[in-house]
C-alpha positions as a Python dict, from the first residue, in 0.01 Angstrom:
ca = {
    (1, 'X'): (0, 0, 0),
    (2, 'X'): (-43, -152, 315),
    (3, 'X'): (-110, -488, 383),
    (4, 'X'): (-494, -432, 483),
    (5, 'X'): (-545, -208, 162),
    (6, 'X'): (-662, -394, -180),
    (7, 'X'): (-673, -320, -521),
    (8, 'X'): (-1066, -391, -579),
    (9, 'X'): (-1198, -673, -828),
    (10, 'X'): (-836, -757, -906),
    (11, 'X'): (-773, -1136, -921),
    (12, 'X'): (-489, -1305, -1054),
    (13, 'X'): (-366, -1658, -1113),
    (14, 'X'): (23, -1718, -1229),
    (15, 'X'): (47, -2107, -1325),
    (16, 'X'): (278, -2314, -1421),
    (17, 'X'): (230, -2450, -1739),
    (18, 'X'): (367, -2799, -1958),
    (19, 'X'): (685, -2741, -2078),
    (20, 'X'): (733, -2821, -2461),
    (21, 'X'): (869, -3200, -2547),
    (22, 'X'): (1220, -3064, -2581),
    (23, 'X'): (1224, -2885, -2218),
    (24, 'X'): (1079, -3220, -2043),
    (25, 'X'): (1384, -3390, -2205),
    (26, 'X'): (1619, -3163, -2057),
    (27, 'X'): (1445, -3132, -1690),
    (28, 'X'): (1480, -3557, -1738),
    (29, 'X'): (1791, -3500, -1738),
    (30, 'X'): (1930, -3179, -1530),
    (31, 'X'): (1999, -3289, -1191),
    (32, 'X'): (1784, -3124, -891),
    (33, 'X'): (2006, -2852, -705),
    (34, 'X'): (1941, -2726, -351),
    (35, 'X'): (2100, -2395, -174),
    (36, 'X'): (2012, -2259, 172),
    (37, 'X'): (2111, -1989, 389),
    (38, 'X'): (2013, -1841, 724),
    (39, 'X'): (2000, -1444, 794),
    (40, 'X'): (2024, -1287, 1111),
    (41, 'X'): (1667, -1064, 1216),
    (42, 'X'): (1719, -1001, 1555),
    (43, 'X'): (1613, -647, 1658),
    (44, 'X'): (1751, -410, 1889),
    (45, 'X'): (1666, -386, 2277),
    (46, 'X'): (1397, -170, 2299),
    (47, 'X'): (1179, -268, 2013),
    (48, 'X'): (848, -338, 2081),
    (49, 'X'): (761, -748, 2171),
    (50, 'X'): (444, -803, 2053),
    (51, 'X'): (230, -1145, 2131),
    (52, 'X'): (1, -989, 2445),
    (53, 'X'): (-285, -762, 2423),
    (54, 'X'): (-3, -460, 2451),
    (55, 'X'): (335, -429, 2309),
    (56, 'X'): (630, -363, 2585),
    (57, 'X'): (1004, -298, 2494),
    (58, 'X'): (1265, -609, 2423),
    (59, 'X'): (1535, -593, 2711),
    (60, 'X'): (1715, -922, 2710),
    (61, 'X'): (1800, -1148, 2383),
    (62, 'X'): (1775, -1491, 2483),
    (63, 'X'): (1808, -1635, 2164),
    (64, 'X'): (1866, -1463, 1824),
    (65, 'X'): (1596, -1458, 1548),
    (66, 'X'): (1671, -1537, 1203),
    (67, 'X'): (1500, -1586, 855),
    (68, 'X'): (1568, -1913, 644),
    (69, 'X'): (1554, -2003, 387),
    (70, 'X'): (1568, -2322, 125),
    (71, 'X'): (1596, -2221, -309),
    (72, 'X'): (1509, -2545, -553),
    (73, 'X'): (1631, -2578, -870),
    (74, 'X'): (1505, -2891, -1084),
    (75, 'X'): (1687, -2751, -1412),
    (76, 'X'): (1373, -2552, -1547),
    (77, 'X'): (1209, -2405, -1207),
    (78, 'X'): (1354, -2226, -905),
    (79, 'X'): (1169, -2183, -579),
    (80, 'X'): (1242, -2043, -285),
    (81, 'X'): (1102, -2068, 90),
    (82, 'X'): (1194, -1855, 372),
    (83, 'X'): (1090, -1891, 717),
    (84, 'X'): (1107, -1559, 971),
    (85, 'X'): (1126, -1603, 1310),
    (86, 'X'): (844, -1287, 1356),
    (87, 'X'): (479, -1257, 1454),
    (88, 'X'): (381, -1185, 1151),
    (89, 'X'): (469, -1011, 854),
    (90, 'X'): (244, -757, 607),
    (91, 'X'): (248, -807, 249),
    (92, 'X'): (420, -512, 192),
    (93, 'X'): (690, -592, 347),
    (94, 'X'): (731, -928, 193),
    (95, 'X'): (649, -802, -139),
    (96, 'X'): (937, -552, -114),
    (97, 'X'): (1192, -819, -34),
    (98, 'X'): (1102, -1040, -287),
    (99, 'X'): (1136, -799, -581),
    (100, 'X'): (1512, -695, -432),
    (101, 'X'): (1512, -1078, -427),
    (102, 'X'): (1385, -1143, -752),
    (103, 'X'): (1579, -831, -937),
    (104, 'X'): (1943, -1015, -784),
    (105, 'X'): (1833, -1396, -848),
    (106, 'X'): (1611, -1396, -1123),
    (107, 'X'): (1316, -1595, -886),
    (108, 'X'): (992, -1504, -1011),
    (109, 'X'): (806, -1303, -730),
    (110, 'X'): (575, -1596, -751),
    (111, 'X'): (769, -1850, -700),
    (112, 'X'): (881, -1702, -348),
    (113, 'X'): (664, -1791, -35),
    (114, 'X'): (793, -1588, 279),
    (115, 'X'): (549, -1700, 594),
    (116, 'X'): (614, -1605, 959),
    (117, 'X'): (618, -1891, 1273),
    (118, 'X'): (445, -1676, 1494),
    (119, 'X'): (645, -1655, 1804),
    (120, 'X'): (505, -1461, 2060),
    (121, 'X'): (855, -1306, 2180),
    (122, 'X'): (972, -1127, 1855),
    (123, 'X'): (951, -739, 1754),
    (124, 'X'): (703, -612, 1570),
    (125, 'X'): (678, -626, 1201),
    (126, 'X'): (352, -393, 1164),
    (127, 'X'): (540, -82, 1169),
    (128, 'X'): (628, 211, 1398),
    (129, 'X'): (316, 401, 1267),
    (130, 'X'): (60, 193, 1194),
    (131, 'X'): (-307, 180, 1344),
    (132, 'X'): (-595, -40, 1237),
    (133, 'X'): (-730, 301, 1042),
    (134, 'X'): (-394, 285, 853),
    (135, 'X'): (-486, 251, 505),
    (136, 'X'): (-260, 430, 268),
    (137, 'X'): (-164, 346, -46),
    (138, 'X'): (204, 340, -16),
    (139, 'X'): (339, 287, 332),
    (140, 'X'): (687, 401, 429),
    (141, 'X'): (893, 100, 579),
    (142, 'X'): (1023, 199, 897),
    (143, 'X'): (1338, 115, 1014),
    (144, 'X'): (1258, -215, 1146),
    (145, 'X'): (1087, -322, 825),
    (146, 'X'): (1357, -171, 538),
    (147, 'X'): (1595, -394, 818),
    (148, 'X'): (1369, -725, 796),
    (149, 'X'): (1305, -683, 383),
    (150, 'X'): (1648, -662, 339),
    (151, 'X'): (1760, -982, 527),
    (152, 'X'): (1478, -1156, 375),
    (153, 'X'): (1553, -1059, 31),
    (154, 'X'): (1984, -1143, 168),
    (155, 'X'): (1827, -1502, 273),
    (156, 'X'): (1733, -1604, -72),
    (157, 'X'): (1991, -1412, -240),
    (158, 'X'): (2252, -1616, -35),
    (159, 'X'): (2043, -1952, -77),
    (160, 'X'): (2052, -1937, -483),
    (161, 'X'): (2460, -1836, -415),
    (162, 'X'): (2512, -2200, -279),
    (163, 'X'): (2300, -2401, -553),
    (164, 'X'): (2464, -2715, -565),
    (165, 'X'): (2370, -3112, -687),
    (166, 'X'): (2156, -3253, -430),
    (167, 'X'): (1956, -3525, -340),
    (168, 'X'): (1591, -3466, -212),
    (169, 'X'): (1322, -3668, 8),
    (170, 'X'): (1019, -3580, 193),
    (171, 'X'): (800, -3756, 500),
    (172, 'X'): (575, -3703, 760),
    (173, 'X'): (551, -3839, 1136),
    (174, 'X'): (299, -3757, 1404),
    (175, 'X'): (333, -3572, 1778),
    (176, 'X'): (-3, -3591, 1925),
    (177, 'X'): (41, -3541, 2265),
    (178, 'X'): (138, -3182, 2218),
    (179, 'X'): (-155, -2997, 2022),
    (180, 'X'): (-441, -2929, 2223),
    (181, 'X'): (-717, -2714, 2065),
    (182, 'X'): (-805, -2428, 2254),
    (183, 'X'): (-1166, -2358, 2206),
    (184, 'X'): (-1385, -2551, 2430),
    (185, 'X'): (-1784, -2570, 2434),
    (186, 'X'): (-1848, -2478, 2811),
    (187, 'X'): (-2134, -2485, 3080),
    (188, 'X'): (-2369, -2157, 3076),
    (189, 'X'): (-2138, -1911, 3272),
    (190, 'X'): (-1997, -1565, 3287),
    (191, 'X'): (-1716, -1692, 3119),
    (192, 'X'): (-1894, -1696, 2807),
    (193, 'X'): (-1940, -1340, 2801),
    (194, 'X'): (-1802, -1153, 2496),
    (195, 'X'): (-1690, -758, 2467),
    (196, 'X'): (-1974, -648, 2262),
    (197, 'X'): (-2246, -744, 2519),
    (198, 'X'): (-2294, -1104, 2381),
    (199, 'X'): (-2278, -1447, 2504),
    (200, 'X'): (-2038, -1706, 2281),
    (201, 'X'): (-2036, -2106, 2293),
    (202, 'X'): (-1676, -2150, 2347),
    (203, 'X'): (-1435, -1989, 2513),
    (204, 'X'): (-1065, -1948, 2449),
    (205, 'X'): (-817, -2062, 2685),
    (206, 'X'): (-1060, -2180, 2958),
    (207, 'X'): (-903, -2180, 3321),
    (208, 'X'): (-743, -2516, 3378),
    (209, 'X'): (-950, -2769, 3537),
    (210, 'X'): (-1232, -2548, 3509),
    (211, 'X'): (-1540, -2745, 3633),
    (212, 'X'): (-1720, -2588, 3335),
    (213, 'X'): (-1551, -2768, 3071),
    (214, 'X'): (-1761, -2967, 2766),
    (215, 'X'): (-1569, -3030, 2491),
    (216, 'X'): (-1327, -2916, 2251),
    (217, 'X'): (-1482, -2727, 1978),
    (218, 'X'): (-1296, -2877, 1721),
    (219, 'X'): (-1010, -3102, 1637),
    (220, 'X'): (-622, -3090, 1590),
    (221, 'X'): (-394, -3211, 1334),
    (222, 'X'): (-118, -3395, 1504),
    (223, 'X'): (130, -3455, 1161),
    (224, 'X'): (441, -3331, 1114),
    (225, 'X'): (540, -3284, 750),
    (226, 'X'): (916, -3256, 635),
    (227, 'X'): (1105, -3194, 333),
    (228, 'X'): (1481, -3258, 295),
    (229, 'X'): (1794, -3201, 114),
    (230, 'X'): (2144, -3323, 136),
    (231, 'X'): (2443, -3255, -85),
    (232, 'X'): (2508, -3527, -375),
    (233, 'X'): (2713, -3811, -181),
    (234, 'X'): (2622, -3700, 134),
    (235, 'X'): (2456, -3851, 387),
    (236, 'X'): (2320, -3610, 628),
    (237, 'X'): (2102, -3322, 537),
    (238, 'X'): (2163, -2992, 448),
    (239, 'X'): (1840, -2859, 516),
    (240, 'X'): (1531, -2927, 670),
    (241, 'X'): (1205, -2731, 613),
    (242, 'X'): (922, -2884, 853),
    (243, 'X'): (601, -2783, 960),
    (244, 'X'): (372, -2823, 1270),
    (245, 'X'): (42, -2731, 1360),
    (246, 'X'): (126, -2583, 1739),
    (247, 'X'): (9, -2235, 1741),
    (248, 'X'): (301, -2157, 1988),
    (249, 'X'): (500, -2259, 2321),
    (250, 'X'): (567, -1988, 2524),
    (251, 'X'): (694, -1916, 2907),
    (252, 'X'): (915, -1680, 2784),
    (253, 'X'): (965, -1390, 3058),
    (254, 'X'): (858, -1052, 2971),
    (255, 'X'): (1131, -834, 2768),
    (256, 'X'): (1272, -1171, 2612),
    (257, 'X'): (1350, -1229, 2258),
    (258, 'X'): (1284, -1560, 2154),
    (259, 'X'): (1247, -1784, 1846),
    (260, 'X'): (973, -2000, 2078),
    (261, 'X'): (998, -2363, 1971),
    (262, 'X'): (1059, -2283, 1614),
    (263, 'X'): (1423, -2126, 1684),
    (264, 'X'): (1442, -2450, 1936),
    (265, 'X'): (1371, -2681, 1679),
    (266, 'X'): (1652, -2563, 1492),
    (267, 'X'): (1920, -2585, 1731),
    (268, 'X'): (1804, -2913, 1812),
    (269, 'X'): (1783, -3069, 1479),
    (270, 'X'): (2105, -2962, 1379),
    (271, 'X'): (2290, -3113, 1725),
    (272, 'X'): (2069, -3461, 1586),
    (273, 'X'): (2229, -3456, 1279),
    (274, 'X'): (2547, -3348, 1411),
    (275, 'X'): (2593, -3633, 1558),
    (276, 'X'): (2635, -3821, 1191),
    (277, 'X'): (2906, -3597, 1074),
    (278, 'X'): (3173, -3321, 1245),
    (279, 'X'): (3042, -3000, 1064),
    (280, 'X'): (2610, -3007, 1068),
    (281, 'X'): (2626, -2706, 864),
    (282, 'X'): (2238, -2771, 882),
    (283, 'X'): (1958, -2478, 810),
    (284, 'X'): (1657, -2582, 974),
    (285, 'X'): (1322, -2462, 968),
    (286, 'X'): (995, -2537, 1106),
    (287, 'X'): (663, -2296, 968),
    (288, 'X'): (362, -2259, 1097),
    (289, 'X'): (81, -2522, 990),
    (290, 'X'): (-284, -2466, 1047),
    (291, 'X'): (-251, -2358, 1428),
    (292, 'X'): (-507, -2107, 1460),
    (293, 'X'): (-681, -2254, 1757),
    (294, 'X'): (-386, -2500, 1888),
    (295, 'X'): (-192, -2452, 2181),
    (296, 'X'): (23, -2645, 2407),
    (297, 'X'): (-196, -2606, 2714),
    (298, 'X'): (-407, -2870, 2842),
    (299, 'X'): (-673, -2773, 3029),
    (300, 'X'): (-824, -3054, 3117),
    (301, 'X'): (-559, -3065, 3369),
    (302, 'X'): (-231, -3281, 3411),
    (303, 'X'): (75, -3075, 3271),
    (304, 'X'): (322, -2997, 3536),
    (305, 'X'): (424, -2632, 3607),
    (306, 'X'): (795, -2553, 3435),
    (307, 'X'): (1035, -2298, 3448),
    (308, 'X'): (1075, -2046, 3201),
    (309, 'X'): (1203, -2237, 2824),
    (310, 'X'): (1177, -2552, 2974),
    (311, 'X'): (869, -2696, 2837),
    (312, 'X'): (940, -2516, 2499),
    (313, 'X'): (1287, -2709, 2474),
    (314, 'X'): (1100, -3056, 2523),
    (315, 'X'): (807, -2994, 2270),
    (316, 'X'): (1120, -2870, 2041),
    (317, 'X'): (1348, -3172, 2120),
    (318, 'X'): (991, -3400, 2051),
    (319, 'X'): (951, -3246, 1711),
    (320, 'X'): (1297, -3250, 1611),
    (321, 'X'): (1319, -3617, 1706),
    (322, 'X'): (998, -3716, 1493),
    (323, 'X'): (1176, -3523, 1193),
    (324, 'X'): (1487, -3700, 1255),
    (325, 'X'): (1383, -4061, 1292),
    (326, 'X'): (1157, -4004, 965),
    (327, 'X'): (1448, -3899, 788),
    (328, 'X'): (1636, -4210, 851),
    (329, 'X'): (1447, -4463, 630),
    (330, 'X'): (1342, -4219, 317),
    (331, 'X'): (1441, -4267, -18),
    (332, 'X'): (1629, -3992, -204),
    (333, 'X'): (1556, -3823, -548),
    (334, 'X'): (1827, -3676, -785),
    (335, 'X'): (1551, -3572, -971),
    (336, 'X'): (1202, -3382, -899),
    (337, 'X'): (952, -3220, -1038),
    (338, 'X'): (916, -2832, -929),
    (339, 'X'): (596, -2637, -974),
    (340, 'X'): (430, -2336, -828),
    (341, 'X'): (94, -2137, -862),
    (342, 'X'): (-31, -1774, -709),
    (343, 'X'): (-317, -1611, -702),
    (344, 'X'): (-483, -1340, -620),
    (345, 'X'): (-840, -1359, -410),
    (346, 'X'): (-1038, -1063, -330),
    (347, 'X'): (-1268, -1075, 40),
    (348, 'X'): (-1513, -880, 150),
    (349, 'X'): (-1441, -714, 507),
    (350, 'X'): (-1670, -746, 771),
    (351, 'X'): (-1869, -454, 780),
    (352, 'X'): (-1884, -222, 1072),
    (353, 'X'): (-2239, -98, 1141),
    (354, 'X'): (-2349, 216, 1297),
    (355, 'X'): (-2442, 45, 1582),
    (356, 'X'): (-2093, -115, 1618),
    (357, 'X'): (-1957, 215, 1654),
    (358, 'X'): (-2193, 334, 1853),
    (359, 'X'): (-2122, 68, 2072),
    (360, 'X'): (-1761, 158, 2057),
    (361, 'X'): (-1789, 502, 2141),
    (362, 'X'): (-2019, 427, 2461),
    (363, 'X'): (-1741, 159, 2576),
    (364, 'X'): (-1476, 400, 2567),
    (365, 'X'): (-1713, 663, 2762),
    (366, 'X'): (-1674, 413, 3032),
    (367, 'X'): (-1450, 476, 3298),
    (368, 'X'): (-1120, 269, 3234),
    (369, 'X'): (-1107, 86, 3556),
    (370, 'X'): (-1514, 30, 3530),
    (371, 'X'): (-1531, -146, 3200),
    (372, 'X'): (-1818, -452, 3165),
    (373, 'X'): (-1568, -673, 3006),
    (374, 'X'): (-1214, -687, 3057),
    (375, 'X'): (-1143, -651, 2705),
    (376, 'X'): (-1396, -392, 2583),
    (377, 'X'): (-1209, -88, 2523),
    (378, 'X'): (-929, -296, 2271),
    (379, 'X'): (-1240, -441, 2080),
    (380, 'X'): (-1383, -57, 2086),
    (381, 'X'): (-1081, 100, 1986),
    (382, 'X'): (-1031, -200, 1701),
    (383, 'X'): (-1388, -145, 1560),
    (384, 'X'): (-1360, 219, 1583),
    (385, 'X'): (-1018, 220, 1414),
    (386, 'X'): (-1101, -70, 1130),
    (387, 'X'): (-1457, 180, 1085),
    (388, 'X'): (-1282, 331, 742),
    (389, 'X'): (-1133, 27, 595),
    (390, 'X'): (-1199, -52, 264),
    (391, 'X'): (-1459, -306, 150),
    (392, 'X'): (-1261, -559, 21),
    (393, 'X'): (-909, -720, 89),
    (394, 'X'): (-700, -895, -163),
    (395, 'X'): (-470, -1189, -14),
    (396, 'X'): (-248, -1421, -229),
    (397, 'X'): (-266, -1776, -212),
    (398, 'X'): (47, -2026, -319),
    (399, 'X'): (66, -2365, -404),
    (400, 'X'): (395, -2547, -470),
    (401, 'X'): (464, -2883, -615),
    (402, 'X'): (804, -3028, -502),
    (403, 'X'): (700, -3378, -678),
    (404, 'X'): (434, -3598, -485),
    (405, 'X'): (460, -3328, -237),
    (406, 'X'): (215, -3012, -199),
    (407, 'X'): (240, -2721, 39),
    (408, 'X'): (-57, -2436, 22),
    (409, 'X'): (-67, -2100, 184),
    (410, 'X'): (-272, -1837, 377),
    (411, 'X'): (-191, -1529, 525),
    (412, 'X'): (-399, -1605, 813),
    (413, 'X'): (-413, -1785, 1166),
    (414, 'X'): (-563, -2106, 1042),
    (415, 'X'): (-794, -2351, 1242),
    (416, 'X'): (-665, -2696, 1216),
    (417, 'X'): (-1022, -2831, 1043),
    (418, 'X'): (-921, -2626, 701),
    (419, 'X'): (-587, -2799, 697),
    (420, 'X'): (-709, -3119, 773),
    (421, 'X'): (-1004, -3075, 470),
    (422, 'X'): (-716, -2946, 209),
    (423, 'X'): (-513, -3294, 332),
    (424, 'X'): (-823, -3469, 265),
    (425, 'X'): (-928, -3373, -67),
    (426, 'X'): (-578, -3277, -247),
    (427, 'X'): (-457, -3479, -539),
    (428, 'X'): (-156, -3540, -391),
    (429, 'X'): (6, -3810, -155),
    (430, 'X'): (127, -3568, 45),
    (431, 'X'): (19, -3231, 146),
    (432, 'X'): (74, -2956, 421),
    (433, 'X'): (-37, -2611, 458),
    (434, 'X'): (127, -2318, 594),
    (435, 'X'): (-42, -1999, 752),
    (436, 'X'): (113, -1663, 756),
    (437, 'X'): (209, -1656, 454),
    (438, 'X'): (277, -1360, 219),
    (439, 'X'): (100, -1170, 467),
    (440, 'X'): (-34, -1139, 838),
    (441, 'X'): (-438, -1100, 846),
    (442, 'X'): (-530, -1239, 1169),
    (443, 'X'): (-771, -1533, 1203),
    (444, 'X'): (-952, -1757, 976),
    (445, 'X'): (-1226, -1997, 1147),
    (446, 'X'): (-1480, -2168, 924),
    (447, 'X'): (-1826, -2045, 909),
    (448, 'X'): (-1920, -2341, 1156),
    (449, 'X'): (-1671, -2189, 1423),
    (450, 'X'): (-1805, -1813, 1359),
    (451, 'X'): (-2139, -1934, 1480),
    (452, 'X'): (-2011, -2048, 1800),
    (453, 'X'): (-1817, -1707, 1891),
    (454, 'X'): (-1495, -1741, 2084),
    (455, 'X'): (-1166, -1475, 2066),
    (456, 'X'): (-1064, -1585, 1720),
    (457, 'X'): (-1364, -1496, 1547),
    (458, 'X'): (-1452, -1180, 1740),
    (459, 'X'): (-1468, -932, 1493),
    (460, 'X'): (-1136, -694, 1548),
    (461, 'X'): (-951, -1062, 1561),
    (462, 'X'): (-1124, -1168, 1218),
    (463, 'X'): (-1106, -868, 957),
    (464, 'X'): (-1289, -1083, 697),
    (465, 'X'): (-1632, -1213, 578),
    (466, 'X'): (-1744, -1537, 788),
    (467, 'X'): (-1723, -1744, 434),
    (468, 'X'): (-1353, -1656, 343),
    (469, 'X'): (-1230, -2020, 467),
    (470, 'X'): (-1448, -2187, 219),
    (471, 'X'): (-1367, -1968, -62),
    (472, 'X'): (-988, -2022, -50),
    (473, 'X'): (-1009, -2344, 55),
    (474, 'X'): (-1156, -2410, -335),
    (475, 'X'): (-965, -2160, -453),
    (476, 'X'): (-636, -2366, -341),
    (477, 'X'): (-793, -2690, -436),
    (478, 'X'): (-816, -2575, -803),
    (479, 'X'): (-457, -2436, -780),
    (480, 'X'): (-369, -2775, -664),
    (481, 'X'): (-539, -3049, -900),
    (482, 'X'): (-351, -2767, -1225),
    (483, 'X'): (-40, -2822, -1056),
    (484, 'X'): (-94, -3209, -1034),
    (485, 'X'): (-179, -3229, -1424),
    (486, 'X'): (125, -3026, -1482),
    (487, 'X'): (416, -3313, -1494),
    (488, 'X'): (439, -3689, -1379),
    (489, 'X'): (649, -3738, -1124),
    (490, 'X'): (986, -3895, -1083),
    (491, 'X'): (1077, -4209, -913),
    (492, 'X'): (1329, -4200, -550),
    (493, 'X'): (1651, -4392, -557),
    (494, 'X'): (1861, -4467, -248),
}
């Protein structure tokens, strides 16, 4: 199936439940081991970039894309996270590579979250064939996508290959200088203007300066989460899985490959921790947090004009150095308590009325180079083509426990507000959420940010009914406060 079809009224929750008196004994005492790997994803010159309103061909790698990826074992439960430098990703794609990866490492399907960073610069991962209308049951990879599974699915298999004792710790630090969010309340204007004929409230990406300017229309999460690992005796780490809430960087020329930030991040990281030791051998990774209307741009004015991958390498070498200095005064854990949850949530789509499509239709009458909004005829085509979708969509929703430490997913474009409110209300210390996960199904704003219109919750951006934030937002909290009554615990040592 594709990753827009469903299989109606299904919904499914996999917890974790308490082990038996005998198996807490031995997880007190098997020692935590930690594996990673990197993989390399980078496609072939010519592929389509996608990112813009249209896709054009790759014709210069500037720097390779990868997938990584980080496998847990606390004696009794094995995880796995990977990390792909892509867009995004459809579900069934990732749920091909993690049954290869689960047939060859014995890592429960459920147990595996795969999200995307959402660079800009990368080929796409939607297929060769596919169109919003493309709803079949049981989509053909293309070439592309059998390539991608099968490095994602390599990534773990080579992660659980180098299980070994480690040490773990996990922290947070804060960059808030960089995250700007992009919706802004504006003066009455032609700006304001939407495809279908409307008038919003905000407007995405407003010209900088613009005299019109209000407010932001909501807020921005400025934490950066990290979890670590480092070999038993070591002292530097042999892996680093953080996450950030910047939608993207960008000023990458057209025709590039690039890893954005996120590939930056890496290479920068592991030259920081290079410096304690002669061989880094470091996998780093930094996902996508709840970015959906965060960028890097600030438009009230300020920023100075760069050339291309410059200001991309200083927000990289400013999260990297948050990460790194965090990591220096954290106490280590032989020992920690792994846990994970899935399920299953059924949305409705947003419906497309007759007079949606008739709208459509008369749009795409228009002469091209006469249209009444610059972007009319991609919202026609998208309604048009998204006319015969089914009803409902079912997404899957994770939740992992790596002791006092949650992460939750979506497989969405998340505004920074439904991270913030899942920080707020967890039962956990610590908790971070990452979007584009276990699937790629555009944006998610709240119900209060439907109401004000804007780009992300024009409907051919948002597939889904204007409530869907709110229902797995509880859905995630329940998943959460199970996995928090599941086991205590276990104290750090240096």
């Amino acid at each position: 199936m594709t990753f827009r079809h469903v299989r109606l009224g299904i919904v499914a929750a996999l917890m974790v439940t308490c082990l038996p008196t005998g198996a807490m004994a031995q997880a007190a005492a098997a020692r935590l081991q930690a594996g990673a790997a990197t993989a390399n994803i980078t496609p072939p010159l010519g592929a389509p970039i996608v990112g813009g309103w249209a896709p054009f061909p790759a014709t210069y790698i500037h720097d390779e894309l990868h997938a990584r990826a980080l496998v847990l074992d606390d004696g009794t439960s094995r995880v796995a996270i990977v990390v792909v430098d892509s867009l995004g990703v459809p579900r069934y794609v990732l749920d091909h590579a993690k049954r290869v990866a689960a047939e060859h490492t014995g890592i429960a399907v459920d147990r595996i979250l795969v999200s995307a960073t959402h660079t800009h610069s990368a080929s796409s991962a939607l297929g060769e064939r596919w169109s919003p209308a493309d709803y079949d049951l049981a989509p053909t990879l293309d070439a592309y996508q059998s390539f991608l599974a099968t490095r994602i699915a390599d990534v773990i298999r080579g992660a659980a290959a180098n299980l070994q004792p480690a040490q773990i710790a996990w922290g947070r630090g804060a960059l808030p200088d960089e995250v700007f969010n992009r919706r802004w309340f504006m003066k009455p204007g032609p700006h304001l203007a939407n495809p279908f004929g409307g008038t919003d409230r905000v407007q995405m990406n407003p010209a900088v300066g613009s005299p019109d300017l209000v407010e932001p229309a909501g807020p921005t999460d400025p934490e950066i989460a990290f979890v670590a690992v480092r070999r038993a005796g070591a002292t530097a780490p042999l892996a680093v899985l953080a996450n950030y809430s910047l939608h993207y960087v960008g000023g990458v020329p057209q025709g590039h490959v690039s890893a954005d930030y996120y590939g930056a991040f890496a290479r920068t990281l592991s030259r920081l921790v290079g410096a304690d030791r002669a061989d880094p051998g470091l996998v780093a990774m930094l996902s996508n947090g709840t970015s959906g209307d965060i960028n890097n741009i600030d438009v009230r004015g300020g920023q100075e004009r760069l050339p291309p991958y410059e200001r991309m390498e200083r927000v990289a070498a400013r999260v990297a150095a948050v990460v790194y200095q965090g990591l220096q005064p954290l106490a280590w854990r032989d020992h920690v308590t792994l846990a994970a949850t899935q399920r299953a949530v059924t949305l409705q789509r947003r419906s497309v009325t007759p007079e949606m499509q008739a709208w459509a239709r008369e749009a795409l009458a228009r002469p091209v180079d006469a249209p009444r909004h610059p972007r009319e005829r991609i919202y026609a085509e998208r309604i048009l083509g998204s006319a015969g979708a089914p009803p409902n969509l079912e997404v899957l929703l994770q939740a992992f426990r790596i002791g006092d430490l949650a992460i939750t997913t979506f497989p969405f474009e998340v505004f920074a507000e439904i991270g913030l409110e899942i920080k707020k209300r967890s039962p956990f210390p610590q908790t971070f959420t990452t979007s584009l996960a276990n699937g790629s199904e555009g944006y998610l704003p709240t119900k209060r940010q439907h109401a004000f219109g804007g780009y992300e919750a024009w409907l051919g951006t948002n597939r889904v009914e204007l409530d869907a934030a709110r229902i797995m937002t509880d859905a995630l909290l329940e998943m959460l406060a199970g996995l928090s009554a599941s086991q205590p615990a276990r104290a750090a040592v240096r």
